[in-house]
N, C-alpha and C positions, 0 to 999 in steps of 0.2 A: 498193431496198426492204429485202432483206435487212441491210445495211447498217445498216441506219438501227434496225432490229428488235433486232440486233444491240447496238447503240447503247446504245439502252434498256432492255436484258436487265442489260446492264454497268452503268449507272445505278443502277439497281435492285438490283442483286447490294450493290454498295457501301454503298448507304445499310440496309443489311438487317445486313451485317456492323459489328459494333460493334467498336473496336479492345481488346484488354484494355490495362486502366489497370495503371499499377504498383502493384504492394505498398507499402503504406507506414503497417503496422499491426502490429507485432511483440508477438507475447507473449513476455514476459520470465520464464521460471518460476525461483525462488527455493528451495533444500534446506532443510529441517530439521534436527533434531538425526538422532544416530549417523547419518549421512551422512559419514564424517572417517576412513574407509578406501576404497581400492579398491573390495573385493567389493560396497560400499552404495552408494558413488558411480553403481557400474555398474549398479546395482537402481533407482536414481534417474532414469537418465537414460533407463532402458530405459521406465519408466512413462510419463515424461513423452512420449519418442516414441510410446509409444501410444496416452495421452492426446488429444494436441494434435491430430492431425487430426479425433477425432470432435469436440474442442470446438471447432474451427473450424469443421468442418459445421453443428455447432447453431446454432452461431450466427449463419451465413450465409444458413440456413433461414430465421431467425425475423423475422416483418414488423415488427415493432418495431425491433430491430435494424438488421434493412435499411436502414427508414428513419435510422437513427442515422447508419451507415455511410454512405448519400448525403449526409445533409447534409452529411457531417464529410469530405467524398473519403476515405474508410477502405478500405481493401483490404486483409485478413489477409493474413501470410507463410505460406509454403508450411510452410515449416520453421520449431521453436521455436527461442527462444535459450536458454541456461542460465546462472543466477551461480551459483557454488558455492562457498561460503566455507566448508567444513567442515574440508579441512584446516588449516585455521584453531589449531581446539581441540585438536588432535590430539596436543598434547605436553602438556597441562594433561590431556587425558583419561589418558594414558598412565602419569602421576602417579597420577591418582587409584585406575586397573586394579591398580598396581603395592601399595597401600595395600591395594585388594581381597585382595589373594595374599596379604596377611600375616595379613589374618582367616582368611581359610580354613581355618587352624590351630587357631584355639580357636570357633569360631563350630560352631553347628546347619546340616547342610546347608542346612534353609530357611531362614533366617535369609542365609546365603551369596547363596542365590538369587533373594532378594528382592532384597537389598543390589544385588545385582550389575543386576538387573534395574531399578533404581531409577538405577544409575549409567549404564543403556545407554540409557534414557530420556529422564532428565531433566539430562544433565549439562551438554551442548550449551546447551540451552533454557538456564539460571542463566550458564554460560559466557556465550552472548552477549548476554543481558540486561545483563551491564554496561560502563557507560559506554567505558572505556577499552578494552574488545572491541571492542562495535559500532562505536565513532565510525571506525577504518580500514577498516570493512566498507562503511560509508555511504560513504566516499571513494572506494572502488572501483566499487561500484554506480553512482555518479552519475558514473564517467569511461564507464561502459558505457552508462549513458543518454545522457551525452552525442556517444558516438560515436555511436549511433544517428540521435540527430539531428542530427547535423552529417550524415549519410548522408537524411536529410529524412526517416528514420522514428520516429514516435509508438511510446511505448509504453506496454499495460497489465500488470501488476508481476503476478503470481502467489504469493504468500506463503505455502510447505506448511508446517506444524507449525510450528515454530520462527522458520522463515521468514516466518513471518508478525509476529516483533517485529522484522526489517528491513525487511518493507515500512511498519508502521506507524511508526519511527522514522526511516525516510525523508521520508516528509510528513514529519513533526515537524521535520526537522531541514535539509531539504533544500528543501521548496517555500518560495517567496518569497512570503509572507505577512507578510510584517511593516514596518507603516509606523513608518520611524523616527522622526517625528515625536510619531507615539501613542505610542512607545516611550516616547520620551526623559520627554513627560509622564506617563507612569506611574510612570518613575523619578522623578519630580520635579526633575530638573537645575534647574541654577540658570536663571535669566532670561535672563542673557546669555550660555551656550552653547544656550540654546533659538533666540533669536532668530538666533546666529549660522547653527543646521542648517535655521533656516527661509527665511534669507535663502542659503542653498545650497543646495536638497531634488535627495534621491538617490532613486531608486528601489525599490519595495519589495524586501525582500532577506531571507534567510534566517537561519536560528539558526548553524549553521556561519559565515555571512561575519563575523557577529558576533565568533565567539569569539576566544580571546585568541592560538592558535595559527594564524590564517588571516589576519582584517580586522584583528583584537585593538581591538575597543572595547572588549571587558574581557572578565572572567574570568565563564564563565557555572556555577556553580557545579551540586551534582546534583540538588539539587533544584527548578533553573531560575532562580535568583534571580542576575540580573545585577549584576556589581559595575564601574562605568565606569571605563577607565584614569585614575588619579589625575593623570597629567602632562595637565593641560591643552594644550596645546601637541602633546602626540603625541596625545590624543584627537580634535581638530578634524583637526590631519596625518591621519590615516587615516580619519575621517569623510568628508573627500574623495574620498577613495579609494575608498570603498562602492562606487558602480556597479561599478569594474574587480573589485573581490573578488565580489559579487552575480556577475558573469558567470562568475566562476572556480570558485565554490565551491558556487555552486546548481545547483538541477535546472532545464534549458530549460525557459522560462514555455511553457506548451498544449503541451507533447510529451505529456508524462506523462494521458494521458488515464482510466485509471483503476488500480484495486487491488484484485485479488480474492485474499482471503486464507480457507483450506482447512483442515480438522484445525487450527484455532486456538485453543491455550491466553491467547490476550494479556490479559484479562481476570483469570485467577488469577496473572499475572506484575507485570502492572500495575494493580493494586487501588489502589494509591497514590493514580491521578486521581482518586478518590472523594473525595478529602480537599482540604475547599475552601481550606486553606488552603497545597496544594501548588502553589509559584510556576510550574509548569509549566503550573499551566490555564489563566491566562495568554494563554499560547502558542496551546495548545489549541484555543478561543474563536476565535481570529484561524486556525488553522485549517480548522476546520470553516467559517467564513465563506467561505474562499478555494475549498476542496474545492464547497463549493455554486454559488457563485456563477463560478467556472469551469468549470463543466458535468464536473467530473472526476465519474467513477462509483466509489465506496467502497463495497464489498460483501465480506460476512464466510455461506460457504456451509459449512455441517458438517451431517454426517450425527447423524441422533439419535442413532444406538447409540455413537457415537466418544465413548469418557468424557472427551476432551481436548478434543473440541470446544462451546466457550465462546460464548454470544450476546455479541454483543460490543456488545452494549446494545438496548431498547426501540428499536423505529421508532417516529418522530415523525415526525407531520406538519413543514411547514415553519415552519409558526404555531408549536407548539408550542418546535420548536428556537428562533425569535427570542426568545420567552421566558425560554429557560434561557440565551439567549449575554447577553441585555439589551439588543440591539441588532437592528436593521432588514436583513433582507437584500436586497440589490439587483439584480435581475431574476436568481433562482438559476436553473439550468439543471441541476444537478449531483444525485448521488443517495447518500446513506450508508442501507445497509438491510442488514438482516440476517435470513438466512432457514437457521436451526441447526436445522430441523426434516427435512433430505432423508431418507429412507427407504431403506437401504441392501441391506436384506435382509442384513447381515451380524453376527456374533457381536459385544459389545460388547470381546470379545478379541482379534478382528481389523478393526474398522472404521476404526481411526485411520490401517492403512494397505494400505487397500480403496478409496482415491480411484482409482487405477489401476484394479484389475482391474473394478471397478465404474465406469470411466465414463463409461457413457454414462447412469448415473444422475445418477452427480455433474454434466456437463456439462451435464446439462436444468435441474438445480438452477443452476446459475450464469445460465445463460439466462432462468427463471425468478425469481430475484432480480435481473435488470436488468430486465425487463417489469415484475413486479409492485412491483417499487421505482419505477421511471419513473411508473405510475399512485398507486402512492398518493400522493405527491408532488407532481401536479402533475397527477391528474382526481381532481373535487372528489366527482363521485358515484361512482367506486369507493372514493375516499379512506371517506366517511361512510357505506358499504357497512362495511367492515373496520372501524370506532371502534367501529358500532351492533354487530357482534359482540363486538369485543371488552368492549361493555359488559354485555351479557346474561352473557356468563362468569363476569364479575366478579362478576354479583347474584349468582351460584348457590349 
């Protein structure tokens, strides 16, 4: 009798104990600008380890989430990761300090101090806004996402200050969004390389496998306008080859499960996409398609008092976005929202770099723009809860 009591004590016991499942949901956080010495790296890194376990508690808390995380087998890492591409600018900033020291001389102290202050600021941010910066930062970044998942962990991208025009130029440049076939018809190729890429179809692939120095179907020039290798002959040769460069040069299809980007100026960097006739939106377009309809989550969280942090556009409904793409989305799952409204309690003189000491403000805020982004998106009666305000504001 004991035995058998025994028995089913131990039954019992077992099925009561659940086993823990592995990690396999890494934050990736991303530096800003003056981050590109020692002392700031180590100010950087110290935030982020204080940061990341209350943002993984919020978020492990939250039943929305929760449920996200079951559906998705998501299980947070214990511990962040970090990419740090500040040493980067470090010899272009070094130029520019060095230029400072000569005004010194004739210049108004304040005049100096602003100067200097404007250079500690903003130099970073213009340094990696261009092309020929970023594009080796994007290469590093996607061999660090790729290790991840080649290790079978997902991951969501952190983008502080600055870092926030590598993570958005990541999408851009890195997810495999782009059918080459719509491609090729938007170039207008001739007939008979159309029919040739249709009667071979590669898989969809990135702006990188494209360009001239990777897949080289041609030269993608800055303001996005493809130009196709003129050698017929090496253009079909490496059109073949698309899948093997797609796996080389892109980011792993469903790793990349979202992007939350912090203190983000990308909006006053990149004004340009305002301008329809920028061959970049394009790209864009077929972005934003791929971000919804792959259930990836795109979120832009900033404190009101942060004078650098940017909306990084109107929330839209999903109707409304079909409207501006011109085309149909297809069962979206995914969320772009923007919630530049968090409440810091701190000076507009120190809020830009108050995400740290403040956050478990900012970490509700992120929590909060995945919740409140998931319902307006996709529940219809909170969705026209939030329009019918937003229209009474508008009368006033």
């Amino acid at each position: 009798m004991k035995k058998i009591i025994f028995t089913l004590i131990t039954v019992m016991t077992m099925q009561l104990v659940v086993p823990a499942q592995d990690t396999n949901l890494t934050f990736l956080y991303i530096n800003g600008s003056n981050n590109n010495d020692t002392k700031m790296k180590d100010w950087y890194i110290r935030g982020v380890n204080k940061l990341h376990p209350v943002m993984k508690k919020k978020f492990e808390k939250n039943s929305t989430i929760k449920k996200w995380s079951k559906d998705n087998t998501l299980v947070i890492e214990e511990k962040p990761q970090i990419f740090f591409w500040g040493y980067n600018s470090k010899t272009d900033l070094d130029f520019v300090k060095d230029r400072l020291n000569i005004s010194k001389a004739y210049s108004s102290t304040l005049a100096y101090e602003v100067r200097s202050l404007l250079t500690q600021f903003l130099h970073d941010a213009i340094w990696v806004q261009k092309t020929h910066n970023m594009l080796p930062i994007l290469d590093e970044l996607n061999d660090e996402v790729k290790e991840q998942a080649e290790n079978g962990q997902n991951v969501i991208l952190f983008g502080y200050s600055a870092g926030s025009f590598v993570t958005y130029q990541y999408l851009m440049y890195k997810m495999p969004y782009i059918n080459l076939e719509n491609l090729f018809k938007a170039l207008n190729v001739d007939d008979e390389f159309l029919k040739f890429a249709q009667e071979h179809p590669q898989k969809d692939t990135c702006l990188s496998a494209i360009s001239y120095d990777k897949g080289n179907l041609g030269v993608l020039t800055n303001t996005g306008h493809l130009v196709l290798n003129q050698n017929i002959n090496k253009l079909k040769e490496n059109y073949l080859k698309m899948d093997e460069s797609t796996d080389k040069f892109c980011a792993p299809k469903g790793y990349v499960r979202g992007v939350v980007n912090f203190a983000s100026p990308v909006p006053l960097f990149y004004s340009d996409m305002a301008d329809p006739n920028y061959d970049f939106n394009f790209y864009n377009k077929y972005l934003v398609k791929y971000v919804l309809e792959n259930g990836v989550y795109f979120l832009t969280v900033n404190f009101r008092e942060d004078p650098l942090g940017f909306p990084s556009s109107r929330n839209l409904t999903n109707n409304q976005i079909e409207e501006r793409l011109g085309f149909e989305l297809n069962n979206p799952t995914g969320v772009i929202y923007d919630h530049s409204s968090v409440w810091s309690r701190r000076s507009a003189l120190f809020a830009h770099t108050s995400y740290w000491s403040a956050r478990g403000t900012f970490a509700n805020g992120v929590v909060k723009s995945f919740v409140n982004g998931t319902k307006f998106q996709y529940d219809t009666k909170y969705q026209n809860k939030v329009l019918k305000k937003k229209s009474k504001k508008s009368e006033v």
